[in-house]
N, C-alpha and C positions, 0 to 999 in steps of 0.2 A: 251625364251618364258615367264617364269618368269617376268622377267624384262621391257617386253611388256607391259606385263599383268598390271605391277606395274604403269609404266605410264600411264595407258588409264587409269585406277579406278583413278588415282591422279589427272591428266587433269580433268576426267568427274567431281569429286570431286570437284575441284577448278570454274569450268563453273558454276556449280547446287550454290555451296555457295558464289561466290560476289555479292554481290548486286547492282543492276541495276545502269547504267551510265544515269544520269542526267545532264542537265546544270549545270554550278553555279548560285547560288541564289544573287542576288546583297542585299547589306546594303535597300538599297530603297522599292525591294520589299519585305523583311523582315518586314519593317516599315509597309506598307500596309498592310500585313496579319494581324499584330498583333493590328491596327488600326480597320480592319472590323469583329474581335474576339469578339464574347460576353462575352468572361472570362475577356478580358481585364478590363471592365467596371465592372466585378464584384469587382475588386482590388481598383479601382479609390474612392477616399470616397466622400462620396455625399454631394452638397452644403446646409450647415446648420445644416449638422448632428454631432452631438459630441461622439466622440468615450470614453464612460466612461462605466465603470465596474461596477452594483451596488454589493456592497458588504456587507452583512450584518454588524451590528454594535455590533452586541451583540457575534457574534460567537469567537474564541477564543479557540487554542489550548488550553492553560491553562486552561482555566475554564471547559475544557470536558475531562482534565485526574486531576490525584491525585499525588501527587508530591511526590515520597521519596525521604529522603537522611538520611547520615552520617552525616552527620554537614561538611563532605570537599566533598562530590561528592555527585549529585541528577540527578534523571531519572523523564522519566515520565511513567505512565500505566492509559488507561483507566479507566473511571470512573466505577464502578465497577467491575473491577477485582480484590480488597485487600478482598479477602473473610473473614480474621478474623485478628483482631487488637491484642495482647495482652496487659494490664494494661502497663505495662512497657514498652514498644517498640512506645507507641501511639504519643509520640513527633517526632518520623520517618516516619511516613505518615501524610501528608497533612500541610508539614512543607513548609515554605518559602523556595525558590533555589537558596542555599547558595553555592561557590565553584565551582566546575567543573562538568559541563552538559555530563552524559556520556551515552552510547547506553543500553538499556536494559540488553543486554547481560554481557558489562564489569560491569554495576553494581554488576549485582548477581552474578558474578564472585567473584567480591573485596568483597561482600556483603551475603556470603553463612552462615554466624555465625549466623543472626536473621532473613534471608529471604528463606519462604521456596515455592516451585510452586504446585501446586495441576494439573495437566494436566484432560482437563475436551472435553469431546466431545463438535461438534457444536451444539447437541441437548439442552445437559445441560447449554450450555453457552444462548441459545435462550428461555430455562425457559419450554422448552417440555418435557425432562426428570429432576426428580431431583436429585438431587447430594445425594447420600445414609448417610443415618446421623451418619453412623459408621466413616466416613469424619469427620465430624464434633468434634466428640468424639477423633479421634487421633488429629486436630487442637487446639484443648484445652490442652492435652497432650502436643505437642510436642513443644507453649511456643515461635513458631514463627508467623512472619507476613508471615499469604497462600496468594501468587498470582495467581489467574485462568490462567493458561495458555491452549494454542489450540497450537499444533505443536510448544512450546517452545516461544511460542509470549506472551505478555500480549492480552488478552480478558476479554472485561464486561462481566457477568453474569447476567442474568434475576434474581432477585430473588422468582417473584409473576409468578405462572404456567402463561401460555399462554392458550386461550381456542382453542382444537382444528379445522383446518378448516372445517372437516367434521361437524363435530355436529353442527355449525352456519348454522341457515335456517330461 
């Protein structure tokens, strides 16, 4: 009974899910179809037209971050994200990129002795909230270069408030 049972749900099974028996499709009429396709023509490129990219001229990864290094390894972070320089350290920010190009992370890895990260909400980084100036006061203290970080990333910093949307009318 079992066993019955197992092949008719397996039969009815196999009936319900092959999918329906068609001709073959010949090479020719393949060509046809894809011949009286409107996508076709969208691919085809059009007589006289020049497929160019404009790209601005002025833009430039480098000129929209801030370059640290060591003198042997250089990163880059946003343009303002070095919230505080100290006298001594200021030949390591914004220094030419000498050595070896390395990811944010292995920097400040190699680079924990003068590099310190301030982790700052998307508010604060956007210039809606500001950064409490007891901040400020341990960045003087503590004698390193603060990076704005957001989840451990380099982020700019707004430093002028933003007005809020409510109050514009």
């Amino acid at each position: 009974m079992k066993t019955t049972l197992f092949l008719l749900t397996s039969l009815a099974g196999a009936a319900i899910a092959a999918p329906a028996m068609t001709d073959r499709i010949t090479p020719e009429e393949i060509a046809a179809r894809q011949k009286s396709a409107p996508a076709v023509a969208l691919v085809q490129p059009v007589a006289g037209a020049e497929a160019k990219v404009a790209r601005p001229g002025e833009q430039s990864l480098i000129k929209q971050s801030d370059i640290l290094s060591d003198g042997n390894n250089w990163t880059l972070v946003p343009k303002g994200a070095v919230l505080h320089i100290p006298a001594a350290l200021s030949n390591r920010v914004g220094a030419k990129p000498v050595g070896t190009l390395l990811s944010w992370i292995d920097f400040l890895t190699v680079n924990r002795g003068w590099l310190f990260t301030e982790e700052v909400t998307f508010d604060q980084a956007a210039g809606k909230t500001p950064i409490p100036p007891s901040r400020h006061d341990f960045w003087k203290k503590n004698g390193k270069v603060i990076v704005a970080v957001h989840l451990g990333g380099p982020i700019s910093v707004r430093t002028e408030p933003t007005t809020p949307v409510a109050s514009i009318q």
